[in-house]
N, C-alpha and C positions, 0 to 999 in steps of 0.2 A: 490287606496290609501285612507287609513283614513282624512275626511274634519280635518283639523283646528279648537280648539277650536273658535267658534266663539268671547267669552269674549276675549279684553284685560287682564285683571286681574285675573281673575280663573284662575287654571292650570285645573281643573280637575271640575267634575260636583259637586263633594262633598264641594270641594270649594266656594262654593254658596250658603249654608251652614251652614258656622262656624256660632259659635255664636261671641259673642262680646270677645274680648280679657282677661278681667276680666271674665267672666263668663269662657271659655276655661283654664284659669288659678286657677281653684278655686279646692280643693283639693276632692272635691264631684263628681267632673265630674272626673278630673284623674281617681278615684277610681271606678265610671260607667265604662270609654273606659276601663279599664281594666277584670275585670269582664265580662265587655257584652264580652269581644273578648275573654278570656282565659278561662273563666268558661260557660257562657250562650249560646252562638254562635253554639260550637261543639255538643251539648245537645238540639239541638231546634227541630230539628227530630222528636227525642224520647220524648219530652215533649208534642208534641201536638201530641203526639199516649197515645190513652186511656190504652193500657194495659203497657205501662210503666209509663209513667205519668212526671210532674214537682218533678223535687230534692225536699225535704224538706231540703239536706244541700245544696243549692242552693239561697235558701229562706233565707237562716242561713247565709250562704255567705254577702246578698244583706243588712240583718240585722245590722248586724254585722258593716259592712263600713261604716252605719249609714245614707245607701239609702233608709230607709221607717221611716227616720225622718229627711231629707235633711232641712225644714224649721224650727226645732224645736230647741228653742234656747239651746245653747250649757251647760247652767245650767239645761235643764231637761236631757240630753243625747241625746241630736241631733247633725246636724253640723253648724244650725244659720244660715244657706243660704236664699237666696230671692229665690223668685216666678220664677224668671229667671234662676237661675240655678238649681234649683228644673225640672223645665221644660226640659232643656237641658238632666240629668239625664233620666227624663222619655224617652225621645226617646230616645237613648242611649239603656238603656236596654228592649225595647218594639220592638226596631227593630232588635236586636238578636236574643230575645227569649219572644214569645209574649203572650204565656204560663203562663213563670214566672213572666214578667208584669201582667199579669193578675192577678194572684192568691197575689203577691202582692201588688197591686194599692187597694184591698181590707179594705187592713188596715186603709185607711187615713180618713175614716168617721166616723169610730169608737177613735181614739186619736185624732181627732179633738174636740170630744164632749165631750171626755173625758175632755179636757184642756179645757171646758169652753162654748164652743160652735160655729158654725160652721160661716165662712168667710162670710159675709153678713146677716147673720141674727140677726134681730133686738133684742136683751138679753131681753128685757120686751116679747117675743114672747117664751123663751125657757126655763124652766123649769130644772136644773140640777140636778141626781137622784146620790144615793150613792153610784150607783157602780163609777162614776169619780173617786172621790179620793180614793177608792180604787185600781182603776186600772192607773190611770192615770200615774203614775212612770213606767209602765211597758207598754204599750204602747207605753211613749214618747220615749221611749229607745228602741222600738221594740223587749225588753228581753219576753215581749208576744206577740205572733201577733192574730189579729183580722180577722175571715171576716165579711160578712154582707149579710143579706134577707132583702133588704129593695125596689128593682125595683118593685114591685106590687103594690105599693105607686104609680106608676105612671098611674096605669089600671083603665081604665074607667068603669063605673060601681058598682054595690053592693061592698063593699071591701073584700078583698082575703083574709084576714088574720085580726079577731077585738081581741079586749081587755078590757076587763069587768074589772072591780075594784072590789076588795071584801075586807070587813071591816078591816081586819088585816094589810091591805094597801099593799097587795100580788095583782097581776095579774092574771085573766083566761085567756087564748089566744089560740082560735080557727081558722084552715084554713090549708091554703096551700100555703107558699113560695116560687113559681114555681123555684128560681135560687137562689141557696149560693154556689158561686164558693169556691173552697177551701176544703171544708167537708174532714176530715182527716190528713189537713194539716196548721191548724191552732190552735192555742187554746183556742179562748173562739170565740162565734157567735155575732155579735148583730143582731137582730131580733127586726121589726118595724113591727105595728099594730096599726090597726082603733081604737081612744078610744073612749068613749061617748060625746058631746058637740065639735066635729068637732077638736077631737087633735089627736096627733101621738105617740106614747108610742115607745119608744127604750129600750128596756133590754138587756142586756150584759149578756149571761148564759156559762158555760163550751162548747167545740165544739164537746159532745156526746150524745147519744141516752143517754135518762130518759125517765120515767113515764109522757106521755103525748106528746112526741117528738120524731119522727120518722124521718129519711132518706131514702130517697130511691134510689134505682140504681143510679150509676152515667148515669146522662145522654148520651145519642148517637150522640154525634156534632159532626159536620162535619169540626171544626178547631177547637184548643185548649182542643182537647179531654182530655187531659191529669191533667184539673182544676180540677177535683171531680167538677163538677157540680153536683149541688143535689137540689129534690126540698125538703122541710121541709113539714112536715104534722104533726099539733100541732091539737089534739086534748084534751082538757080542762088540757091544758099544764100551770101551774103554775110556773109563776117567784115568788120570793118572794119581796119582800119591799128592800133587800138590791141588788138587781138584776139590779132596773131600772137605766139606765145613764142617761134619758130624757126624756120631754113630752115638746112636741111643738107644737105649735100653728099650725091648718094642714094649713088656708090658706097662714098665712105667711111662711111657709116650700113649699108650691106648686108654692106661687111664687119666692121665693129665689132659687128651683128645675129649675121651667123655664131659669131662669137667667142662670144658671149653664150650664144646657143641650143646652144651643144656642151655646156656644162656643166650636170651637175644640179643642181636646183632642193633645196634645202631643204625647200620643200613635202615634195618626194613622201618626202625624206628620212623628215621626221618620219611620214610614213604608213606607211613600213615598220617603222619603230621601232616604232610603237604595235601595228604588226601584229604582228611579232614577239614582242611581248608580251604579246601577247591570246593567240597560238597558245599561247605556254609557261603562263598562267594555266588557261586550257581544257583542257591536260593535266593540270594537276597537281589540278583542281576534280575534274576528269572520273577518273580512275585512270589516263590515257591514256600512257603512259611513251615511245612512240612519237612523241606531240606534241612531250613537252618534248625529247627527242634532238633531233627533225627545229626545232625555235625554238632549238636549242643551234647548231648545225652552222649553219644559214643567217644567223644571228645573229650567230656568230663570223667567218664570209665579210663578211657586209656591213659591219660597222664597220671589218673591214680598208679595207675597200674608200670606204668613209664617210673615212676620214682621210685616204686617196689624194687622192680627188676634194677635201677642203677644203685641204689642201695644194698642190693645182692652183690651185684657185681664190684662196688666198689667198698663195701665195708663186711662184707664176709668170705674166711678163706673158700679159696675156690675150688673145693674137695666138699665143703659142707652143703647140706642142704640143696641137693642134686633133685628131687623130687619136686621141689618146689618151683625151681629156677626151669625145670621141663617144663611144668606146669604155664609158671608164665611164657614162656617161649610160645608156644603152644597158642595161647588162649589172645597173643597179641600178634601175632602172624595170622591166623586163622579171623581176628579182626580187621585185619587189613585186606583182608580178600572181602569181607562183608561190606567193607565200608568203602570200595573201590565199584564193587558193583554196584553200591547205593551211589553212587557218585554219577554213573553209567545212566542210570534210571535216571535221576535229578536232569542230567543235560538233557536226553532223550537222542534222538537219532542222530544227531550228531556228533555223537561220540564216538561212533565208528568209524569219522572219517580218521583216516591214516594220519592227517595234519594234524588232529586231533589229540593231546597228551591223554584223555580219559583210560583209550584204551590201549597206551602203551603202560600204563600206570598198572592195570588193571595184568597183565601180563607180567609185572615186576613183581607185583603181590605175589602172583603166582609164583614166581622164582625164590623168593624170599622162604617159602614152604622145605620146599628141597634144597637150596643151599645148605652144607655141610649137615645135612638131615639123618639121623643116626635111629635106629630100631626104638628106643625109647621114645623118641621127638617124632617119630611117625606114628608113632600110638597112641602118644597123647595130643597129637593135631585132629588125627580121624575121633576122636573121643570129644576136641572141641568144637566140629561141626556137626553132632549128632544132636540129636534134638532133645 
């Protein structure tokens, strides 16, 4: 016989959970749970297989409903929601289809800058170029969508990709942008570069090969094949004057970066959720009373630990308390690899079939690790799988 849910109050692991009533009720998330489950869910397969790849009307779908402008108030063409139901949204359609999170969550750095400039950084540090208002109406509206070359910014060493100034107020920009997810399924890039006296250059250029700007193979990943990863290889690749969206201060950009990269992602949030719930479903399908305990117990851990982190994130500035926000990063990413593989175990061999979500699931864990993964957040991940 199947154990009893341990909770009083839950009916079910998913239960544990919800979010807050008002954010549940808010017309952003309706239109997530629908999409993730009718359009993104059936298509998660074939999205993280590289020769089919993520929808572009997928992408148009998530647009459209006004999921890659959830915070953008409703006079630019958003839907004026908070940080919290913004959040809610992301797992939602990240633990469907983690593909089309992907290639979408792209957008948000680039129409952020557009409108002005980015969630903690100090305006005296940021430099706003012409392409914003140019593009800024179409962003905010996601009627354009964006990706971005800008993780190399975080690689140690000589920089990967710099940016000369030349008199007519145009950019040189040479290197290599090892990763712009998206390539072919967006329409314009931003593209960030080393400039001279310690700053970061942002240009906003169309999302095709020209003179000086090359793509290469989509990458060979081993989850979410289906992004067009590509690296960029910009040799004496010319933005013009009317191209740049920004130039920022690099050290106040690396530490307002730090800030950012300490906290969890929503993504991996909702991947644990869903995992969590696939373990307690597969026990209770399976007779398995050992699943549903072990999706009880890790279950009731991690939303403690889920409300921590969105109370970091949403009620303290995001300069404070860096140690701690690693910390949970750390300790609920590195949960979702445990509780993916308990998941693996729970189905048994048939989890390896390819049809199989276990162990595309179990591979997205793994991504969630290394995403925007910075020297502190690797130390304290290896620190929370030690025994």
């Amino acid at each position: 016989m199947i154990a009893p849910a341990p909770s009083p109050i839950a009916a079910s692991v998913a239960d544990l959970f919800a979010p807050p009533v008002e954010v549940a009720a808010h017309p952003a998330v309706a239109a997530a749970t629908r999409i993730s489950d009718d359009v993104l869910a059936p298509h998660a397969a074939a999205a993280d297989d590289q020769a089919r790849g993520v929808e572009p009307a997928h992408l148009a779908a998530l647009a459209g409903a006004g999921l890659l402008s959830v915070t953008v108030p409703e006079a630019e063409g958003g839907l004026g929601a908070g940080a919290r139901v913004d959040a809610e949204c992301t797992e939602l359609v990240a633990a469907a289809c983690a593909a089309t999170w992907f290639v979408a969550n792209q957008h948000r750095s680039a129409q952020q800058l557009s409108r002005g400039g980015l969630p903690g950084l100090d305006p005296a540090a940021l430099e706003i170029g012409p392409a914003a208002p140019r593009y800024r109406a179409g962003l905010a509206s996601a009627r354009t969508r964006a990706g971005i070359a800008v993780a190399h910014l975080r690689r140690p060493g000589p920089p990967a990709v710099r940016a000369e100034p030349r008199a007519d107020g145009s950019w040189r920009i040479d290197g290599t942008a090892d990763w712009c997810t998206g390539w072919g399924l967006t329409d314009v890039v931003m593209i960030a570069a080393a400039a001279p006296a310690d700053r970061y250059l942002f240009v906003l250029v169309p999302a095709v090969e020209a003179p000086g700007l090359r793509a290469a193979a989509p990458l060979p990943l081993s989850v979410m094949g289906g992004t067009r990863t590509v690296a960029l290889e910009l040799d004496g690749f010319v933005a013009g004057p009317g191209a740049v969206l920004a130039v920022a201060d690099g050290a106040s950009y690396r530490t307002l970066d730090a800030a950012r990269t300490a906290n969890v992602t929503p993504a991996s949030l909702g991947l644990l959720r869903r995992v969590l719930v696939g373990l307690e479903a597969v026990g209770r399908e399976r007779d398995r009373p050992e699943a549903v305990e072990l999706a009880w117990s890790l279950g009731e851990h991690a939303a403690a630990r889920r409300a921590e982190a969105y109370a970091l994130i949403g009620g303290v500035p995001g300069a404070e308390r860096i140690p701690e926000r690693i910390a949970l990063r750390a300790e609920l990413t590195t949960l979702t690899v445990r509780a993916a593989s308990a998941l693996i175990a729970a189905r048994s061999g048939s989890a390896m079939l390819l049809d199989s979500p276990e162990q595309r699931w179990a591979r997205e864990a793994a991504f969630h690790l290394i995403q925007a993964q910075t020297g502190p957040v690797r130390a304290a991940q290896l620190a929370a799988f030690g025994l």
